[in-house]
N, C-alpha and C positions, 0 to 999 in steps of 0.2 A: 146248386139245388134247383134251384128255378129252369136251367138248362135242361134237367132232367124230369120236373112237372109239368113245362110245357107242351109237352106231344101228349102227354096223358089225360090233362085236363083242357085240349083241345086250346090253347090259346095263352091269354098272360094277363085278361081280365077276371078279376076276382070280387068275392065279396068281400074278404076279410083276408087276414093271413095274419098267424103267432108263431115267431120262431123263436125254437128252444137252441140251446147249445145243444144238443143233440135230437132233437127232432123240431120240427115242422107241422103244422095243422094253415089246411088253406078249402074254404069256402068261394065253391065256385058255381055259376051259373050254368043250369041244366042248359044244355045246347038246345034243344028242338020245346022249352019252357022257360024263358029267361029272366020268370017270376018267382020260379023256386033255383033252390042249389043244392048240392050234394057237398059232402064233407070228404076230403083229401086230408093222408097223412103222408108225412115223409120221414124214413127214418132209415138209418145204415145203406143210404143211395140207392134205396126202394120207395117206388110210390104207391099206394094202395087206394082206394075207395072205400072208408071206414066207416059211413052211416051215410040214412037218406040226413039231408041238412033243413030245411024248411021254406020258407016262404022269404023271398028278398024285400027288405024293408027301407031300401038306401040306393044311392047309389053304388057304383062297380068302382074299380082301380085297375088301371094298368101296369102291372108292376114291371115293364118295359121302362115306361117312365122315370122310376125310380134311381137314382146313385148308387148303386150298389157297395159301389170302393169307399163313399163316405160312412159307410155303418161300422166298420174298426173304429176309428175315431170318435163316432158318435159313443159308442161303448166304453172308451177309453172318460172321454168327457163323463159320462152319464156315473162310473165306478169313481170319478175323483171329485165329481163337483156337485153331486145328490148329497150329501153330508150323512151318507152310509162309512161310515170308516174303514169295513170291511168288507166289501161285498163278497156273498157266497153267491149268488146266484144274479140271472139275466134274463130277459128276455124282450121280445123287440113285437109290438103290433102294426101293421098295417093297416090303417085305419082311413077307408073312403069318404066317415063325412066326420070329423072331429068334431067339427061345432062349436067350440069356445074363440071368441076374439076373431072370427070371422076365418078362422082356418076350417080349412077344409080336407083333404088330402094329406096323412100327415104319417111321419114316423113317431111311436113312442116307445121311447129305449129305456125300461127299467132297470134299477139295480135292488138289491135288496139283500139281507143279512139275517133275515129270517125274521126278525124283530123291528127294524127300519128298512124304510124304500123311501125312493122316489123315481121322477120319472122327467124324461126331456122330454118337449117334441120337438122334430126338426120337419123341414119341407121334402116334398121327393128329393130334390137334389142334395139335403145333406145340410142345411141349415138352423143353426139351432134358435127356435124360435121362443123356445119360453122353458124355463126348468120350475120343476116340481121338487123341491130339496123336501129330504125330512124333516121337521119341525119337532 
């Protein structure tokens, strides 16, 4: 996916990025205004321009930076050890300033069953730094 939003969103700094099991939404910084961003979707290995986005409030990510290869695993952890016992659903944020416990840069891999979630974060590279079980 990213292989293929790259050329389109000029780059591989973002503001935000949610990825669904079948689509993608990624907030990116207007090239020639790099105070505001436009909103990118990605779905069925098409990218589009899906609304003007607004006013940047944060820092960017590079999602170059990121482990790509450790997000299976992340997922796999996030479906067995969130105390969701069936997970129906997923999804993954890419989050530029997290903010808690002095993380910054972070992955958060939900699970949920429609009635329970939780959530891990891990570091760019794939490290799981703190989980969110359901209670």
């Amino acid at each position: 996916m990213i292989t293929k939003v790259k050329p389109v969103i000029g780059g591989t700094k973002v503001v935000k990025m949610v990825l669904y099991p079948d689509y993608a939404s990624v907030d990116v910084p207007v090239k020639d205004d790099t105070e505001i961003y436009d909103s990118f979707s990605y779905r069925d290995g098409e990218v589009s321009k899906s609304t003007i986005g607004g006013k940047v409030r944060g820092p960017t990510v590079d999602l170059a930076r990121y482990n790509w290869d450790a997000l299976p695993r992340l997922l796999r952890k996030a479906n067995k050890d969130l105390g969701v016992p069936k997970p129906t659903s997923n999804h993954v944020i890419v989050d530029p300033d997290y903010g808690f416990d002095g993380i910054r840069q972070a992955l958060l891999v939900y699970a949920s069953d429609g009635i329970r979630s939780g959530y891990l974060v891990a570091s760019p590279k794939g490290k799981v730094l703190r989980m969110f079980p359901d209670d």
